[in-house]
C-alpha positions in Angstrom: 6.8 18.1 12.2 8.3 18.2 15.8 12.0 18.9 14.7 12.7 16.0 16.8 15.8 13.8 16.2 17.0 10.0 17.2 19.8 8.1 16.6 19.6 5.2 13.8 21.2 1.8 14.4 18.2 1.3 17.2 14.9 0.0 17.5 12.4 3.4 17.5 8.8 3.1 17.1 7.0 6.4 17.7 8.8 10.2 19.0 8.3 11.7 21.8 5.6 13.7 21.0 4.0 10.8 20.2 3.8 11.0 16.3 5.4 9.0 13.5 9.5 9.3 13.0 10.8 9.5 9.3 13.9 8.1 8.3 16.8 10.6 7.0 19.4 9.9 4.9 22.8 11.4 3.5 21.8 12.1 0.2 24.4 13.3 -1.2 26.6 10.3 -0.1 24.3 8.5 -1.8 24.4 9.7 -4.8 27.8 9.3 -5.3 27.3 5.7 -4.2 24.6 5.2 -6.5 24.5 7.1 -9.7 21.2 6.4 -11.1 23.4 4.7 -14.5 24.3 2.1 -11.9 20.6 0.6 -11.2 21.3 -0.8 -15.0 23.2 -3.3 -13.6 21.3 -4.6 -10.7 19.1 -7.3 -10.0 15.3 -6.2 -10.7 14.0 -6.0 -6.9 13.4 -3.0 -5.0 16.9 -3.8 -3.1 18.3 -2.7 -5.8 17.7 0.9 -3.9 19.6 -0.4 -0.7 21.4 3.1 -0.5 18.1 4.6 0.1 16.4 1.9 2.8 17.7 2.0 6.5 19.0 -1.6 6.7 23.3 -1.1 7.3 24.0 -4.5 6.4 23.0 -6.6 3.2 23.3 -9.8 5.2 20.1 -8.0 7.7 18.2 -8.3 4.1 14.9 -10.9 4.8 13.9 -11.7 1.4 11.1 -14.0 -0.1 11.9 -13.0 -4.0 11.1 -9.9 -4.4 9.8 -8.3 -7.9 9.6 -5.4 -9.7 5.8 -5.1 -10.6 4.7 -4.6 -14.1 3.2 -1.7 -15.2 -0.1 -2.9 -16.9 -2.1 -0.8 -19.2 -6.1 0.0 -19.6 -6.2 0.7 -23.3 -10.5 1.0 -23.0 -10.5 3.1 -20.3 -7.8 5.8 -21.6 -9.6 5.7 -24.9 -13.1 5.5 -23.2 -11.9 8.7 -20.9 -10.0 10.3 -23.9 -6.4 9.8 -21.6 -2.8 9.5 -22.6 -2.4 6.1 -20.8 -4.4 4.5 -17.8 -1.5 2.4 -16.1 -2.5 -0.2 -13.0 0.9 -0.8 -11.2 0.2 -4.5 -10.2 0.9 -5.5 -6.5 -0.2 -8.6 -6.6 3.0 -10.1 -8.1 4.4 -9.6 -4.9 5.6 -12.1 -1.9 1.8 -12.8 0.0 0.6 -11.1 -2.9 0.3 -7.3 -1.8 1.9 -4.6 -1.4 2.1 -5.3 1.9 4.7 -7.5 1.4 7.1 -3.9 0.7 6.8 -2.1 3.9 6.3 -5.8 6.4 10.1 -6.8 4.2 11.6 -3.9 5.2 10.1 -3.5 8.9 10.8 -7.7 9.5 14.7 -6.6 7.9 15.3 -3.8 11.0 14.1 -6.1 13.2 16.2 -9.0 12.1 19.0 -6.4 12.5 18.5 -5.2 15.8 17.6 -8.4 16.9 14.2 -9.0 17.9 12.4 -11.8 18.7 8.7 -11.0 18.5 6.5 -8.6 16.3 2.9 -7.9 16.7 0.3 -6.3 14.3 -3.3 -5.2 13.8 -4.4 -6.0 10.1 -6.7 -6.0 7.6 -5.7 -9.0 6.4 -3.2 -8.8 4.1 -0.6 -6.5 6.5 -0.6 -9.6 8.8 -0.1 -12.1 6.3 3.0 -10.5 4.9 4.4 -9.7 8.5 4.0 -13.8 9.4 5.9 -14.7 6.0 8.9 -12.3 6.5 9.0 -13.4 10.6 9.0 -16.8 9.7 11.5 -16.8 7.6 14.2 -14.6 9.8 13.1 -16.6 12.8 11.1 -14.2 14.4 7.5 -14.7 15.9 4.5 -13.1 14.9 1.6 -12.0 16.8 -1.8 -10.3 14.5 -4.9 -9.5 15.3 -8.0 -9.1 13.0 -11.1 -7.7 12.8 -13.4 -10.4 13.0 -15.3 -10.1 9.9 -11.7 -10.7 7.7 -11.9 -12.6 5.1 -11.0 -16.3 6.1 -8.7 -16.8 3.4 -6.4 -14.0 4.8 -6.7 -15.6 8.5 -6.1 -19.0 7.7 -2.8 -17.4 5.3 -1.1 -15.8 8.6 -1.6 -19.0 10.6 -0.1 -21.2 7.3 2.8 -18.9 7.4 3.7 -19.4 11.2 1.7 -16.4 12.7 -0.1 -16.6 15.6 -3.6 -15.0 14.6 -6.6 -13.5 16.6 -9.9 -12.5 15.8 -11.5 -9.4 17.5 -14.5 -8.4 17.8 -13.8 -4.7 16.5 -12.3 -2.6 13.6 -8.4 -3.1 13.2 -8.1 0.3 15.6 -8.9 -1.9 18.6 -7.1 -4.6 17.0 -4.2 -1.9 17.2 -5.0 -1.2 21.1 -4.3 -4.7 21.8 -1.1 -4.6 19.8 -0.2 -2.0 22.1 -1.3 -3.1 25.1 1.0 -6.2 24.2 3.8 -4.2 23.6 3.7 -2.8 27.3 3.6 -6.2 29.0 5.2 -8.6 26.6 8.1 -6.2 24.6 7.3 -6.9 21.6 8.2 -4.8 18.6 4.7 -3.0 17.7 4.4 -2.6 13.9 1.3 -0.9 13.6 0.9 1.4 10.4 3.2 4.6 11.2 4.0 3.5 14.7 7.7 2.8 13.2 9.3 4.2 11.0 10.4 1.3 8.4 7.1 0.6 6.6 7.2 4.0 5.4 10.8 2.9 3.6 9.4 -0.5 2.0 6.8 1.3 0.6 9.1 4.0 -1.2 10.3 1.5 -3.1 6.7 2.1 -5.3 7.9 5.4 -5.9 11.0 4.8 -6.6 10.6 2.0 -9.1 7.7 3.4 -10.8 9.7 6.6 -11.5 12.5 4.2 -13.4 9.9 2.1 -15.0 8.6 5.5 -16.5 12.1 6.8 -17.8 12.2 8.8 -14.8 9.3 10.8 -16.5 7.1 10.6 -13.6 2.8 10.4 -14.3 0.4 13.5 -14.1 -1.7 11.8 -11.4 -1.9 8.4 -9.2 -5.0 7.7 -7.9 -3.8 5.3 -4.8 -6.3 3.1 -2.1 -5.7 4.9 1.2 -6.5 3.2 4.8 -3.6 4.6 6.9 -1.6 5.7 3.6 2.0 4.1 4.4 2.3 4.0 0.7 1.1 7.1 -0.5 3.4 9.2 2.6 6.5 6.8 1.5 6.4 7.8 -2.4 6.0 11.6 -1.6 9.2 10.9 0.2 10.4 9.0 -2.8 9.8 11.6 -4.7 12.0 14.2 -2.9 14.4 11.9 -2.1 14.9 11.1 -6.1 15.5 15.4 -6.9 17.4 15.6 -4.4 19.7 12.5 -6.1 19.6 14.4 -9.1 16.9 11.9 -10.6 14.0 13.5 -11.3 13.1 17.1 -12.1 10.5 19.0 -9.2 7.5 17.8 -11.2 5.2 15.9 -9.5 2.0 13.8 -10.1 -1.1 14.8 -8.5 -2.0 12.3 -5.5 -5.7 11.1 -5.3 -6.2 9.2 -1.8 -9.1 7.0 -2.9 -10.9 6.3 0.1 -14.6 4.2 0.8 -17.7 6.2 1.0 -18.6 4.1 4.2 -15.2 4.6 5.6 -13.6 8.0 4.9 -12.1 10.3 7.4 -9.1 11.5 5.1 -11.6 12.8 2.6 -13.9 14.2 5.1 -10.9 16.3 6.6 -9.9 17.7 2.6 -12.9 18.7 2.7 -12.9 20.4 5.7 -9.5 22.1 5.1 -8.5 20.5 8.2 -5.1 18.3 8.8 -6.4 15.7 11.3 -9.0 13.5 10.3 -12.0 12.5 13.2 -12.3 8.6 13.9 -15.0 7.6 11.2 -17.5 6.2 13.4 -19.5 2.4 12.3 -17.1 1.9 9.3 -18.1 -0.3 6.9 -17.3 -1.5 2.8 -15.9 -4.6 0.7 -12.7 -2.7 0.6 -11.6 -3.9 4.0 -8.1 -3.2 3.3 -8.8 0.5 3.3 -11.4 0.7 5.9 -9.4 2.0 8.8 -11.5 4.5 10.7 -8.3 6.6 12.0 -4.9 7.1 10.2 -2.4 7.8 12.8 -0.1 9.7 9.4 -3.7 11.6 8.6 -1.6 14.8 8.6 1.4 13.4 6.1 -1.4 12.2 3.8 -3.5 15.3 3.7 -0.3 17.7 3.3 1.0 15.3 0.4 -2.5 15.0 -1.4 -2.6 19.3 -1.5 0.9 20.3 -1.7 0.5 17.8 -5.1 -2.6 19.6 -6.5 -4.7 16.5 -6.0 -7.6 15.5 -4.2 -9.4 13.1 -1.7 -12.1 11.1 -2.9 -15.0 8.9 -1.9 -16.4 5.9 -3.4 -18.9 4.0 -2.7 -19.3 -0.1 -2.7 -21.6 -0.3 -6.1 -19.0 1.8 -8.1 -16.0 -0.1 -6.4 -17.8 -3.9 -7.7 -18.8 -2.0 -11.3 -14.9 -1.1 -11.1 -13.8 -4.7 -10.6 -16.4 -6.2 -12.7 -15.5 -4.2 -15.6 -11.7 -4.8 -15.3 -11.6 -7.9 -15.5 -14.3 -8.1 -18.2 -12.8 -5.7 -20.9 -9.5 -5.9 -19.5 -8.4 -9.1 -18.8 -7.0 -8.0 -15.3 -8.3 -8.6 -12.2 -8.2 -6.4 -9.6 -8.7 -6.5 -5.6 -11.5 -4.5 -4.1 -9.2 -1.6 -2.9 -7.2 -1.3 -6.4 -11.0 -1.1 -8.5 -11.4 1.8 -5.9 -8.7 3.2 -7.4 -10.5 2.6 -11.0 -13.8 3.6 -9.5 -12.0 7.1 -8.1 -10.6 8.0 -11.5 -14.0 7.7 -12.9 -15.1 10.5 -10.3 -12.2 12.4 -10.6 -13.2 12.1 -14.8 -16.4 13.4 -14.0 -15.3 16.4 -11.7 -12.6 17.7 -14.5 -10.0 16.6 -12.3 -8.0 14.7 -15.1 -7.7 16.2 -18.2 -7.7 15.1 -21.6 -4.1 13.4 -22.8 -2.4 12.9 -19.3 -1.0 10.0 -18.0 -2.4 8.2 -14.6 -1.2 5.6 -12.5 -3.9 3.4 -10.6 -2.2 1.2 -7.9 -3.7 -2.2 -7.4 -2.8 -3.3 -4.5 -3.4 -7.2 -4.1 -4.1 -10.0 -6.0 -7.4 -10.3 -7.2 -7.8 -13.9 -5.8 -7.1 -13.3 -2.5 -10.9 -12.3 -1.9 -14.2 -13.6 -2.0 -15.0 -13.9 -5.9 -18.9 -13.3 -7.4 -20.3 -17.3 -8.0 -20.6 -18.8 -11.1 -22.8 -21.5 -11.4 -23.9 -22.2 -14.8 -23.6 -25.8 -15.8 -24.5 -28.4 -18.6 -25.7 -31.9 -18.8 -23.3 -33.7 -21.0 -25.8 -36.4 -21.2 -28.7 -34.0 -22.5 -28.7 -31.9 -26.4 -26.9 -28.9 -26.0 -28.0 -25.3 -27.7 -24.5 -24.1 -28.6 -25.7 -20.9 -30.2 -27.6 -19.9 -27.1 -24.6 -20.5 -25.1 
């Protein structure tokens, strides 16, 4: 931290030293303004924590009906791993169907406030297709660019929902130079992971409404899929921002940033002891949506995952595909790529002693399941033929 400060009510994107800005609030005005008694009576969508986001002005508010996200429970694994509770926190319901869809609302919602016309982001996927949604519908345009092995489906959804879209024949970090090449010449507002400030804020909101949804009895770990780690930075912010308030007590869950074995600087760095995490060179893994070679926020993520007590962790594609496979198998539920990750980390973390027996975890699945490529099922029958219906 650079001690560095800039005035709100202003388009910002990275300080001066050239490292991410976080947003500060008056918290003790808002608690006064917002007794935690009073989220009883609000609509269930994360606006309902407006004191806490940077927007001044409710009418600045780009919405596309927003949820809270159910809490859904792994009985077989918490009674397979002898746990109090295994709990996914379901993205998926959300607007473009991710996560995403928090921290795009909330960037697209400044920009709508201060005005601006065009936005441009390197993505993943999922990232670009939430940005297009939200710019479409304040009337802003939308510029992404992809790596080009993303899955198709997640291209053609940015161009359905009014984005102009490019494939690049890179990882999203040079996706992300182009981006910023763009903002030099054309102006446009660059909203890159951590190169402004408002992401961070959308994605809070997982902290914040996970902690309600709990009683305000927060878990004893979250094992969360980290690429550049928006979310897991924004609800270790949550989480101080809610004592502070009053809210919560100064326990905290242990944070697991679950990370690719074929694309994992952050846990290369833990285990180093170092804060900045090297580029990890010829990334690759079906979890595309956390395989980001270079986290601009590596610091924020590394100092949250050990002040917590937790740990970075690696896993590789077979465990993340057993993960998914056996989710939606013995659980009914199915998961993206980057949320079995998070399944597929708890088993390691199981294995290493790292959760122990009776606690309570919180896996984050990130995106809806049928966004990606699905395994092909092709049995079939002739109708015309005898069928064996006890050998089916």
């Amino acid at each position: 931290m650079t001690g560095e400060r800039h005035d709100a009510g202003q388009v910002h994107n990275l300080s001066r030293a050239g490292k991410p800005l976080l947003v500060r609030y008056d918290l003790a005005a808002a608690g006064r303004a917002l007794p935690r008694e009073a989220l009883r009576d609000r609509a269930p969508d994360w606006w309902r924590y407006r004191e806490l986001l940077p927007m001044r002005r409710d009418a600045s508010i780009v919405s596309l009906g927003e949820v809270m996200t159910p809490l859904i429970g792994l009985p077989r694994v918490a009674a397979e791993l002898r746990l109090g509770d295994v709990i996914v926190k379901d993205e998926g319901r959300l607007p473009t169907g991710s996560f995403k869809a928090r921290g795009l609302a909330l960037a697209v919602t400044m920009a709508h406030e201060f005005g601006v016309r065009e936005m441009a982001i390197p993505t993943n996927g999922n990232a670009g297709a939430a940005m297009a949604a939200y710019c479409s519908r304040a009337g802003i345009a939308s510029y992404a660019f992809c790596p080009d092995d993303t899955p198709d489906i997640n291209v053609r959804e940015i161009a359905a929902q009014g984005g102009k879209v490019y494939k690049v024949n890179g990882l999203i970090d040079d996706c992300g130079k182009l981006v910023g090449e763009g903002e030099k010449t054309r102006g446009w507002f660059n909203c890159s992971t951590l190169k402004e400030p408002y992401r961070i804020e959308g994605k809070k909101t997982m902290g914040l409404e996970l902690a309600e949804q709990l009683g305000w009895q927060l878990p004893d770990a979250i094992f969360y899929p980290t690429g550049g780690g928006t979310g897991l930075i924004g609800m270790w912010k949550a989480f101080a921002e809610m004592e502070a308030l009053g809210w919560i007590g100064p326990q905290r869950p242990r944070m697991y940033a679950v990370q690719a074995s074929g694309c994992a600087p952050i846990v290369r760095a833990f285990e180093q002891g170092v804060e900045q995490a090297a580029r990890w060179e010829n990334a690759r893994t079906i979890a595309s949506g956390i395989r980001v070679p270079g986290a601009l926020g590596d610091f924020l993520i590394l100092r949250a995952v050990r002040e917590s007590g937790g740990a970075a962790l690696a896993v590789d594609d077979e465990a993340i595909e057993a993960a998914l496979d056996e989710c939606g198998q013995r659980d009914g539920l199915l998961l993206c790529p980057e949320g079995a990750a998070t399944l597929a980390g708890l088993r390691l973390a199981h294995l290493r002693g790292l959760v122990r027996w009776g606690e309570r975890v919180v896996l984050f699945n990130c995106a809806d399941g049928h966004k990606y490529p699905l395994r092909e099922a092709n049995a079939s029958l002739d109708r015309t033929q005898p069928i064996d219906f006890i050998q089916l």
